[in-house]
N, C-alpha and C positions, 0 to 999 in steps of 0.2 A: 438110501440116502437121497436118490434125485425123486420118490415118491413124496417122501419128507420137507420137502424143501416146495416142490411144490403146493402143500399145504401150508408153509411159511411165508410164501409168495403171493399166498389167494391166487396161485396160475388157473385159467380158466379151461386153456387146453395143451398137452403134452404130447409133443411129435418126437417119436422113437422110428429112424431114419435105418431100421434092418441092422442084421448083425447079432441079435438078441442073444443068439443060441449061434455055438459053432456048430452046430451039424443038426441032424433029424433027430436021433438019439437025445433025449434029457433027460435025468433022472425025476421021478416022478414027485418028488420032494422040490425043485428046482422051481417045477412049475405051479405044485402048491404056493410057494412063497411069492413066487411072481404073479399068479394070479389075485391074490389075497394082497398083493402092496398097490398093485393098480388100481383096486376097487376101490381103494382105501387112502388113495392119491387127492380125491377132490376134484381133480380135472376131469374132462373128455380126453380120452389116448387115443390117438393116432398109429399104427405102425404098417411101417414100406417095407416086408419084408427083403428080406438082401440075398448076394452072394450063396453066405454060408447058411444061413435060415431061409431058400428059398422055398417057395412053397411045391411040393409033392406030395402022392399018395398019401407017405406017413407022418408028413409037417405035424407039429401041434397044433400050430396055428389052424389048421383044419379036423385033425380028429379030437381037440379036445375041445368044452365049453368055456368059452372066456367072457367076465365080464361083462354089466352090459353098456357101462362107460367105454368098453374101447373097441373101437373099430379096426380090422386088418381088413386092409386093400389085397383083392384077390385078384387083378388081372392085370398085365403088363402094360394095359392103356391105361392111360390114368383118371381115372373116375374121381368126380367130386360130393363132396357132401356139407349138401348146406346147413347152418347152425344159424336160423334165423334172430335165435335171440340176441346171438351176438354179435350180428351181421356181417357174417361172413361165409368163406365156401373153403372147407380144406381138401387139397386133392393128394393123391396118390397112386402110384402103382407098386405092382410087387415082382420080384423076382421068380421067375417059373419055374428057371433050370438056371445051372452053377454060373451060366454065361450069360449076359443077355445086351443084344443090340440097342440102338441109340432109342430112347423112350421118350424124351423130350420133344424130338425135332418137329415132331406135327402138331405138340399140345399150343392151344392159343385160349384165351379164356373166355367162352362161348359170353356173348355179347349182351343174354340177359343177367350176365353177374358181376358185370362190368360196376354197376352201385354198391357192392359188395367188397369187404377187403379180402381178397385170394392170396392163400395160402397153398403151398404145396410140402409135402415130405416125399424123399424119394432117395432112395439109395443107387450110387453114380459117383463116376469119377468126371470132375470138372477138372481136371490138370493132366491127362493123358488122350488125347485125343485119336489116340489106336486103343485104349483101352477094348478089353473084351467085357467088361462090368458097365455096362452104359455109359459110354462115353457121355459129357454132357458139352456141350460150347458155350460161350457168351454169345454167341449169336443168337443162338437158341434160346437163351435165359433173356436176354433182351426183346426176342419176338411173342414170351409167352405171354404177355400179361399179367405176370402176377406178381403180387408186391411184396414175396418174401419165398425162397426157396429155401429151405432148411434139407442139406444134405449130408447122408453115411458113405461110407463104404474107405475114407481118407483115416489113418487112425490119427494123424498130428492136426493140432486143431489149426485152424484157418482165421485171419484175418476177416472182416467183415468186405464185402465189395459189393458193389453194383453196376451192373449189366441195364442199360437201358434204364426204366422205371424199376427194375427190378433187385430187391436187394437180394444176396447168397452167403450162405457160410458152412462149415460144417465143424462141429466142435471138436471134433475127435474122440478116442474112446472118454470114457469116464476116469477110466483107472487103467497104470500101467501095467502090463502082464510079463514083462520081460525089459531086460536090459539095450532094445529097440524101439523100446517106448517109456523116454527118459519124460521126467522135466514133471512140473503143475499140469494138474489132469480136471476138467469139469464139465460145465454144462452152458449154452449161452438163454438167458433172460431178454426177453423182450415185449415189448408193446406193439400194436398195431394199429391204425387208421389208414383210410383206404388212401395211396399215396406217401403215407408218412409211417416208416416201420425204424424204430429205437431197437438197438439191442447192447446187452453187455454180457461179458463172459465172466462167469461166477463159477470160481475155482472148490471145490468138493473136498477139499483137504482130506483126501485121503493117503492112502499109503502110498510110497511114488517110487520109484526106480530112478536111480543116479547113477551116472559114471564119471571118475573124472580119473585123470592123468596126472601124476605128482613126479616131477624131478627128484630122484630119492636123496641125493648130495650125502654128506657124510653123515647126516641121523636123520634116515627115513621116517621115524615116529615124528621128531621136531619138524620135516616138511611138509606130511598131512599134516598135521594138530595147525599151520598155519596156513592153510586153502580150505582148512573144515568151516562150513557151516554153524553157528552152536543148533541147531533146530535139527537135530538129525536120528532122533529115537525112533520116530514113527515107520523111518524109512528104510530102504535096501539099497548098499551100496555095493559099488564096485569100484573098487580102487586099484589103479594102474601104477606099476612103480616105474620109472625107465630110469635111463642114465649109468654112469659109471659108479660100480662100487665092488670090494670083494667079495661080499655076502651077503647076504639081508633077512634076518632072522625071521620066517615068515610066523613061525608060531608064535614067537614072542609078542609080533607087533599085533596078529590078534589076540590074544592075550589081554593087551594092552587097550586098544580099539571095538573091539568087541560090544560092550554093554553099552557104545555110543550108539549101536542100530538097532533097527529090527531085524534085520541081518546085513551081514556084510562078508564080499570075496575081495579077496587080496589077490594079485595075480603080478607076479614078478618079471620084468620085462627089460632086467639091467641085466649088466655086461660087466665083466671084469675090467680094470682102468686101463688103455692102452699104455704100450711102452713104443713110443714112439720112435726111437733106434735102435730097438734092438735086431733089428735088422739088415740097419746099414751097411753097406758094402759088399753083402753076400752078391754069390755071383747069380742073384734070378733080376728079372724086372723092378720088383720091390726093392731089393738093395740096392741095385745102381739109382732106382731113383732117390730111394731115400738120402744117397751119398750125395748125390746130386743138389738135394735141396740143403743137407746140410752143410755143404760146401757154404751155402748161397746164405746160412743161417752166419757161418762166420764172419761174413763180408756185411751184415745189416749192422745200418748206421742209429737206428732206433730204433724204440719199444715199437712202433707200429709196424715196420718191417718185418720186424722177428715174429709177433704173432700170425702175420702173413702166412711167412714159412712155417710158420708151425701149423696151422690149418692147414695148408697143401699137403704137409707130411701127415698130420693127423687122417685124412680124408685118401688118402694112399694106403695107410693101413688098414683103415675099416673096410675100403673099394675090395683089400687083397685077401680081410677076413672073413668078408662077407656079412659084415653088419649093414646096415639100412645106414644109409647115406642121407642126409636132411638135405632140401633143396636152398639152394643158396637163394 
């Protein structure tokens, strides 16, 4: 898809910011296809290997042939390589071992490529400044010189910002792999002159991961069917029931819900309806208080009083059944 799209784009060059591969292991069909879509991309490829695709002994990245459009950055300093024709310098480093210290902090952009638009790709964490994945700072992104940092290692994509002259983002993964990585998934698009870097985020419509929370009230079916989506085939849902109810037919409702996804889990998170006195008066904590407020329930002069007491009492019983208490 993002091979695709860059030939739709005429993109000239494609920064793959690590992460490729979750581990050294890939099947060998894997990297067929990935080598064979990169060639076949149109662009120049870039990749910073990361984290989990760091490079070692058995990396691909290093025992197998790849392309000869795309370049992998082999060393934790970040090396640049200029592309005169289309004048500019893209740089990178790569991840050695699972861990790796601050790689930015000393890059500045050596002074004869200052006429040049600088680019960088680099896998790093710019929001955790303990991170053990190369911590990155705005300091640092403001001292390097370069007018576009395209970064991995974040899976939720990121707003666009800018540190000094220097613009940053990272778009996050592509596509979600779990119900932790909900919402629109893509890629960001952009232009470049030296000083002046455009970008937009171009969503890959692909298959995506949802969750959502539904009050289940007296027909759970009628409560989803009015927070759904219509647009929801392609997708994997997870729907959360809560609330009060006797029972809630979970096979029925997929049954019912079913052929609206690519797939969908149902997961029931209600509670039988309380009974608010029945309680009262028993000789523990619970009953005297409950007596207590009911006393307090006879003496209210109106509607708003009484629902008072009836929350107090309500939130006495849940405290005593051990339900989840909502914060006031």
């Amino acid at each position: 898809m993002i091979a695709s799209l860059c030939k739709e784009e005429n993109c000239q060059l494609l920064l793959l910011s690590g992460d490729l591969f979750d581990g050294q292991r890939v099947y060998r069909e894997t990297l067929d296809v990935m080598r064979d879509t990169l060639s076949d991309c149109g662009a120049q490829v870039f990749i910073a290997p990361g984290n989990h695709d760091h490079l070692c002994p058995t990396s691909p990245y290093l025992t197998q042939a790849w392309p000869e459009n795309v370049h992998i950055f082999l060393s934790p300093e970040p090396e640049g390589i200029l592309i005169k024709e289309l004048g500019c310098v893209v740089y990178g480093g790569a991840f050695t071992t699972p861990t790796m210290g601050p790689m930015l902090r000393k890059f500045r952009v050596p002074s004869e490529n200052t006429d040049y638009v600088n680019l960088m790709v680099l896998h790093g964490d710019a929001v955790l400044s303990t991170s053990p994945y190369n911590p990155i700072t705005k300091e640092e992104i403001a001292q390097s010189g370069l007018d576009y940092l395209a970064l991995g290692h974040i899976h939720q994509t990121s707003t666009f910002a800018t540190s000094g002259q220097t613009m940053y983002a990272w778009p996050g993964c592509p596509m979600g792999r779990g119900f932790d990585e909900t919402g629109e998934r893509g890629v960001f698009i952009g232009t470049a002159e030296r000083g002046t870097v455009s970008c937009r985020f171009h969503s890959l419509a692909l298959r995506q991961y949802e969750s959502i929370t539904v009050e289940a009230g007296n027909d759970p079916l009628a409560s989803i069917l009015a927070v759904l989506p219509e647009d929801t085939q392609s997708h994997i849902y997870r729907i959360t029931l809560t609330g009060e109810i006797e029972a809630v037919l979970i096979p029925a409702l997929y049954d019912a819900l079913s052929s609206r996804f690519y797939a969908l889990q149902i997961r029931d998170h209600t509670v039988p309806p309380l009974d608010l006195w029945t309680r009262c008066g028993e000789d523990t904590l619970e009953g005297m208080s409950l007596h207590t407020l009911h006393m307090a329930l006879e003496r209210c002069e109106t509607a708003a009083q009484r629902r008072c007491v009836e929350l107090a009492a309500r939130r006495i019983a849940e405290i005593f059944e051990g339900r989840e208490v909502p914060t006031l």
